[in-house]
MARGU-634220 format. One record per residue (C-alpha): x, y, z; residue in three letters. Coordinates in steps of 0.2 Angstrom, whole numbers, padded with zeros to 4 digits. Layout:
# residues N
SITE     c1     c2     c3    r
SITE      X      Y      Z  Ala
...
***
This chain:
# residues 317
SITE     c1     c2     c3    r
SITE   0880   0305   0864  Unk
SITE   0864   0306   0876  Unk
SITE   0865   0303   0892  Unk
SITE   0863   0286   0897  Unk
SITE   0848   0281   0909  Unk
SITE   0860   0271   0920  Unk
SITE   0878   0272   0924  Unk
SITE   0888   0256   0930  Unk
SITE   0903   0259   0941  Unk
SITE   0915   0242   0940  Unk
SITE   0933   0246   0948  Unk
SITE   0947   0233   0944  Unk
SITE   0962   0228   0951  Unk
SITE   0972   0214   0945  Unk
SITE   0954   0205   0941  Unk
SITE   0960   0197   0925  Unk
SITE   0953   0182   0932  Unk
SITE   0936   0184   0931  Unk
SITE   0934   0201   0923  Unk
SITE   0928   0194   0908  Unk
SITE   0913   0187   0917  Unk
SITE   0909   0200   0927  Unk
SITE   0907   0212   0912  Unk
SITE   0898   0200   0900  Unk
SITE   0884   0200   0913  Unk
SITE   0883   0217   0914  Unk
SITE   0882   0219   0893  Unk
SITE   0871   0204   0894  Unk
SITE   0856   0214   0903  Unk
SITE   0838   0216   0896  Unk
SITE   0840   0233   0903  Unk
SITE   0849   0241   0888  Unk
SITE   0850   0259   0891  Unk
SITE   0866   0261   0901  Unk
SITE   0881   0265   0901  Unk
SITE   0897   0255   0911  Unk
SITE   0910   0265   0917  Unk
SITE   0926   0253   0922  Unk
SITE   0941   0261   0932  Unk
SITE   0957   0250   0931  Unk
SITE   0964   0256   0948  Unk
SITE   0982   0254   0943  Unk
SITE   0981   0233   0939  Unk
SITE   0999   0225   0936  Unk
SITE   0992   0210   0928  Unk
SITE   0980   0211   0909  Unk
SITE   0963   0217   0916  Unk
SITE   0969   0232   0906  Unk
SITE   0969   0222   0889  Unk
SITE   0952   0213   0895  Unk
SITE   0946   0230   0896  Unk
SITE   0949   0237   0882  Unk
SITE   0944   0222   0870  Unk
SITE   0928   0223   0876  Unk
SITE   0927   0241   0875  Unk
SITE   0932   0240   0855  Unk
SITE   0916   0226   0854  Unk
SITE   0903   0239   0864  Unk
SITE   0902   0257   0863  Unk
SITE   0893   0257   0881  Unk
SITE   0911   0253   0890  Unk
SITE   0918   0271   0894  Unk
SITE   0938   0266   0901  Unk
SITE   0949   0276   0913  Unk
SITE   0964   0270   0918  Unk
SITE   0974   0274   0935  Unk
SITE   0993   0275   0935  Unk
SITE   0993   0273   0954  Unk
SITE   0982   0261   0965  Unk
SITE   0970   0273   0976  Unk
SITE   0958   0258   0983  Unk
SITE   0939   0252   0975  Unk
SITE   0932   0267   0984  Unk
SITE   0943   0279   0976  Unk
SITE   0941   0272   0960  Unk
SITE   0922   0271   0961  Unk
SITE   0924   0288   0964  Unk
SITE   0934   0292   0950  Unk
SITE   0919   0283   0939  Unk
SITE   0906   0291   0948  Unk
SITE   0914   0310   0944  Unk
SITE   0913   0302   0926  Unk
SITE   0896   0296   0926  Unk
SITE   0881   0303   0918  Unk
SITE   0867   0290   0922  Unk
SITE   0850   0297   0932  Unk
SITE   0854   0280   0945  Unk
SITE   0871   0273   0947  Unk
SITE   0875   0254   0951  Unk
SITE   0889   0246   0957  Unk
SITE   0895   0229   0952  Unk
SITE   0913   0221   0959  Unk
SITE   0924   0213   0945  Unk
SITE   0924   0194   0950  Unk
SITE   0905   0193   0953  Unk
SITE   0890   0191   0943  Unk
SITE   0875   0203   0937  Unk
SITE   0862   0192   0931  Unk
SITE   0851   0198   0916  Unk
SITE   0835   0205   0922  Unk
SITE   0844   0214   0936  Unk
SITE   0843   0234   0931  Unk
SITE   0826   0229   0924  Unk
SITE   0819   0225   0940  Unk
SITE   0829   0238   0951  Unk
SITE   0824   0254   0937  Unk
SITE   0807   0249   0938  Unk
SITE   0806   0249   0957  Unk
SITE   0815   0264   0960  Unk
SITE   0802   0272   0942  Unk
SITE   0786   0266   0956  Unk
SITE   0795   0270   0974  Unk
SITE   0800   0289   0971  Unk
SITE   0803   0291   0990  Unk
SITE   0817   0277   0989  Unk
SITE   0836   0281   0987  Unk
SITE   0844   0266   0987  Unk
SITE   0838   0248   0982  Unk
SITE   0848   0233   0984  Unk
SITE   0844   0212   0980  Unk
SITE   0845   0196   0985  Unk
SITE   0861   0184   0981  Unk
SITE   0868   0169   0978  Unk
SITE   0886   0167   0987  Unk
SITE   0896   0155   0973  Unk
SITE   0913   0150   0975  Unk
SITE   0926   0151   0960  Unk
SITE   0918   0140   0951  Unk
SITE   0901   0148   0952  Unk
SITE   0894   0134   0963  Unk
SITE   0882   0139   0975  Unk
SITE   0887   0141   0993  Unk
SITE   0872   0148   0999  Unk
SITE   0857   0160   0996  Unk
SITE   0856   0178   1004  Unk
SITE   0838   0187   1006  Unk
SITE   0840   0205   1013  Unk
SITE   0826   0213   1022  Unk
SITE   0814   0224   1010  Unk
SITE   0808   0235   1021  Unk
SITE   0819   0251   1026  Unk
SITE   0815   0251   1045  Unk
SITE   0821   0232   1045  Unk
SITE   0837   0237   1033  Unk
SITE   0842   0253   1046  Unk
SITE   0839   0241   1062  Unk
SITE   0850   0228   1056  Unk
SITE   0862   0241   1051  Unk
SITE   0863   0249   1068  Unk
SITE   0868   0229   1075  Unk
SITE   0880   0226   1063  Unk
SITE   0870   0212   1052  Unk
SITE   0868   0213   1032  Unk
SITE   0855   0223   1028  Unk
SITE   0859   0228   1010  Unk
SITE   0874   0224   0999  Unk
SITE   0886   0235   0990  Unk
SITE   0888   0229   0973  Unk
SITE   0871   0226   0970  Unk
SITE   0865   0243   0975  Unk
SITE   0858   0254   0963  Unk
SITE   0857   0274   0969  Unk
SITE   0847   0290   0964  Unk
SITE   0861   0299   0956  Unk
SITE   0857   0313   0969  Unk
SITE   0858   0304   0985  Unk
SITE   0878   0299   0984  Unk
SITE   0880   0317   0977  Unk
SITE   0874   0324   0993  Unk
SITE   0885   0312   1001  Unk
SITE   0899   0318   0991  Unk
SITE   0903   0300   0984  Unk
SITE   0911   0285   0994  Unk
SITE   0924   0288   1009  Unk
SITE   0942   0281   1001  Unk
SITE   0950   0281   1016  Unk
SITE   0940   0266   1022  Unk
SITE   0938   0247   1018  Unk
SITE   0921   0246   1021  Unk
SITE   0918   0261   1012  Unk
SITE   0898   0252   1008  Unk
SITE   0892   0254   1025  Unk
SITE   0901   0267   1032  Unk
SITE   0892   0277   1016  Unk
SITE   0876   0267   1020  Unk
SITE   0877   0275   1040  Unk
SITE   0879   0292   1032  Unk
SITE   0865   0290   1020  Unk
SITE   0853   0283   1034  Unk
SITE   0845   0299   1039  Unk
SITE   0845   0308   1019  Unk
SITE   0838   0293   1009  Unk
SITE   0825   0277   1012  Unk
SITE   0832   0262   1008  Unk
SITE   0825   0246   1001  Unk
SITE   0830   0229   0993  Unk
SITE   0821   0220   0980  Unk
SITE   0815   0200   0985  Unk
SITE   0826   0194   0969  Unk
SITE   0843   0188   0972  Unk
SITE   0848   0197   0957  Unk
SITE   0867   0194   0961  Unk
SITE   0883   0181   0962  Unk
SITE   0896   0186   0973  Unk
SITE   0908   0175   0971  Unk
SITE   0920   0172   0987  Unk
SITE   0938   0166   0986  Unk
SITE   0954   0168   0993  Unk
SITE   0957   0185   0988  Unk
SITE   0943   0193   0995  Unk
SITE   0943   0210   1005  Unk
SITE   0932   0201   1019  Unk
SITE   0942   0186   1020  Unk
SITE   0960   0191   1021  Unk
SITE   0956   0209   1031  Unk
SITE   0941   0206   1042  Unk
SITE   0950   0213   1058  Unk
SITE   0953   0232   1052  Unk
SITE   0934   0231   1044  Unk
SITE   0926   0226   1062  Unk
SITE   0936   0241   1067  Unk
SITE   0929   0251   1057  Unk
SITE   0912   0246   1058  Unk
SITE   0915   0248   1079  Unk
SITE   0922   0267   1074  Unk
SITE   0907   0271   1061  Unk
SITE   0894   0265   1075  Unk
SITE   0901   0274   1089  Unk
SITE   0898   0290   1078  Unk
SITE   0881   0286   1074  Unk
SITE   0878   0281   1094  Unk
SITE   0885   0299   1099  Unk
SITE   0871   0305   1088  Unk
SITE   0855   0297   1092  Unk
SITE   0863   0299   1112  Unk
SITE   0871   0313   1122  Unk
SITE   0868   0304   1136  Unk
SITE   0881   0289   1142  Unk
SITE   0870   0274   1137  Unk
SITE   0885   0259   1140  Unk
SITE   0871   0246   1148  Unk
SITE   0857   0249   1137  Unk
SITE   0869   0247   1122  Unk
SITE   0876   0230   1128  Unk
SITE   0859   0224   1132  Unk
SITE   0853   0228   1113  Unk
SITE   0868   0220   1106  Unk
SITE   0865   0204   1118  Unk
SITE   0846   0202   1114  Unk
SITE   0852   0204   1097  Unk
SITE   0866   0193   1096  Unk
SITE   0852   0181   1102  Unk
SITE   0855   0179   1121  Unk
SITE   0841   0172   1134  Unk
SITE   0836   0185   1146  Unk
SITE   0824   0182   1161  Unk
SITE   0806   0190   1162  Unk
SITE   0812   0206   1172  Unk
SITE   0825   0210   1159  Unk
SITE   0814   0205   1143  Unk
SITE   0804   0222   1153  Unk
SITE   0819   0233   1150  Unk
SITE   0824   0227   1132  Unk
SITE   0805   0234   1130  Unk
SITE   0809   0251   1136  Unk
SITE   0826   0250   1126  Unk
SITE   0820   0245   1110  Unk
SITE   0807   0259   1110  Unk
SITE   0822   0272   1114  Unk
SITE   0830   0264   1101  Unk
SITE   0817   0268   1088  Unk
SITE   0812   0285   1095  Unk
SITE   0831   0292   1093  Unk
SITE   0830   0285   1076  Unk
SITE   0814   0293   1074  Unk
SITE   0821   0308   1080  Unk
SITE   0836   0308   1069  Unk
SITE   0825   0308   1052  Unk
SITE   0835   0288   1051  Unk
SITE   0817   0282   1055  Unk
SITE   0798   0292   1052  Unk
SITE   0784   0286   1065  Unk
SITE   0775   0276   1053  Unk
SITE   0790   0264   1054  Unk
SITE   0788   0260   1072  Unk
SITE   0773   0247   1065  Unk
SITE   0783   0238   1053  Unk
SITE   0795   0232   1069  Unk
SITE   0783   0228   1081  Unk
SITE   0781   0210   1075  Unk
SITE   0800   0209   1071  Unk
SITE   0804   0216   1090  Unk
SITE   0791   0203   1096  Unk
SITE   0799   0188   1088  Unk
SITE   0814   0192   1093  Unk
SITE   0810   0195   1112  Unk
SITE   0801   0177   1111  Unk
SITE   0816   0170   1106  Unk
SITE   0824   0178   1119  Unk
SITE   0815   0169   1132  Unk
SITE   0823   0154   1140  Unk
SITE   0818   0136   1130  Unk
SITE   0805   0130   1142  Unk
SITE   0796   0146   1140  Unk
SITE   0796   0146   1119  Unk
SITE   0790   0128   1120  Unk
SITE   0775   0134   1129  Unk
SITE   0771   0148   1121  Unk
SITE   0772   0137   1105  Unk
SITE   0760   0124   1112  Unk
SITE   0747   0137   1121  Unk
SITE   0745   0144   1101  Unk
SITE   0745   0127   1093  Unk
SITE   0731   0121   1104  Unk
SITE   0723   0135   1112  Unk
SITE   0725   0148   1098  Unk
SITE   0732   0163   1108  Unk
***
């Protein structure tokens, strides 16, 4: 068969619940020319029969099967050594794809050739599919690797779409982590531009059974471990205080006027490492300015925001 334009990489394990759901979307797409590569990762419950009545109904579902449990980033590698799509997308087995999704993310990566990754928007649903709340990601990949650098979303992980090209440099997903998205996503910073699309073209459902919920404290370790290497190389040099100032002015902190002087000089250090590290390119250094700007106002103590707000509602400047 020709090789499909897209390959989908869903891993299972004991998803029975809403595996049904999660493929459906994916079938359901207007972007047809795919194909969806699904790893059961040695599930003990029937994801395994799910699977393979919906691979009998569509000759786009390509199954393997694991006798043993290796993780979801060992088994998106498995798909991934399998796959033969030009981009490859994720999707998780108890979430949602909605239709237009690979229309809209294909046709960006086709007009953005210098982007490698581009994620969306989404809706966080409980069981149910009942809206909890709405997530925008930043579009623009200086605001995507700032916010990776503190910690804060930036781009999802099952509703990123790849250049085939940019996880094979990379050599696929690290399966010895939990949070094998952004630990991949601070290796891929300084090979490939990302970007996210202003569609929330994802559900992600959140239950009891969820990675995040039930094993939050080894992934904050983790993310501590994966920033300390990515410190040590924008840094040779010890940089303990300027580093706990940054997280403190971005955690949201009020500083005086002298030390709003300093965040200055460490926000440019900031992006001049990152510059010098190919994680940034100089052009990028205006698409922050405004962001840095707002967020050293609202670093100012009260009295001082509500005079600035009043001096531009009534004198303009």
């Amino acid at each position: 068969m020709p090789s499909p334009t897209v390959s989908v990489l869903l891993p299972v394990y004991n998803g029975e619940r809403f595996l049904s759901e999660a493929i459906e979307s994916i079938l359901a797409q207007t972007y047809t020319d795919f194909e969806l590569i699904i790893v059961d990762d040695g599930s003990k419950d029937g994801s395994a029969e799910i699977i393979r009545e919906h691979a009998r109904r569509d000759e786009r579902i390509r199954f393997f099967q694991l006798k043993e449990n290796c993780g979801q980033f060992g088994a998106l590698n498995r798909g991934l050594a399998e796959a033969r799509g030009e981009y490859i997308a994720r999707m998780d087995s108890d979430d949602i794809s909605l239709p237009r999704r690979f229309e809209i993310q294909v046709q960006f990566l086709l007009s953005c050739p210098e982007i490698g990754v581009v994620g969306a928007g989404r809706k966080q649903v409980d069981e149910n599919l009942k809206s909890l709340r709405d997530i925008d990601f930043p579009l623009h990949h200086a605001q995507i690797v700032i916010n990776l650098f503190f910690g804060a979303w930036s781009i999802g992980g099952a509703e990123a779409v790849f250049r085939r090209e940019v996880l094979a440099a990379m050599g696929g997903f690290n399966s010895q982590v939990l949070m094998g998205d952004w630990e991949l996503y601070c290796r891929l910073v300084a090979r490939a531009r990302f970007a996210n699309v202003a569609e929330r073209l994802y559900w992600a459902r959140r239950h009891k059974s969820n990675i995040t919920a039930t094993r939050r404290k080894r992934l904050n370790q983790e993310w501590r471990d994966v920033r300390a290497s990515w410190i040590k190389r924008l840094w040779s040099e010890r940089s303990g205080d300027r580093l706990d100032r940054l997280d403190r002015f971005y955690a949201g902190e009020k500083f005086s006027w002298a030390e709003r002087r300093i965040l200055r000089k460490d926000l440019n250090q900031l992006v001049s490492a990152l510059i010098a590290t190919n994680c940034l390119e100089e052009n990028d250094r205006n698409v922050l300015k405004p962001e840095f700007a707002r967020l050293l106002e609202s670093s100012m103590p009260r009295a001082w925001q509500m005079f600035l707000h009043w001096r531009r509602y009534r004198l303009g400047w």
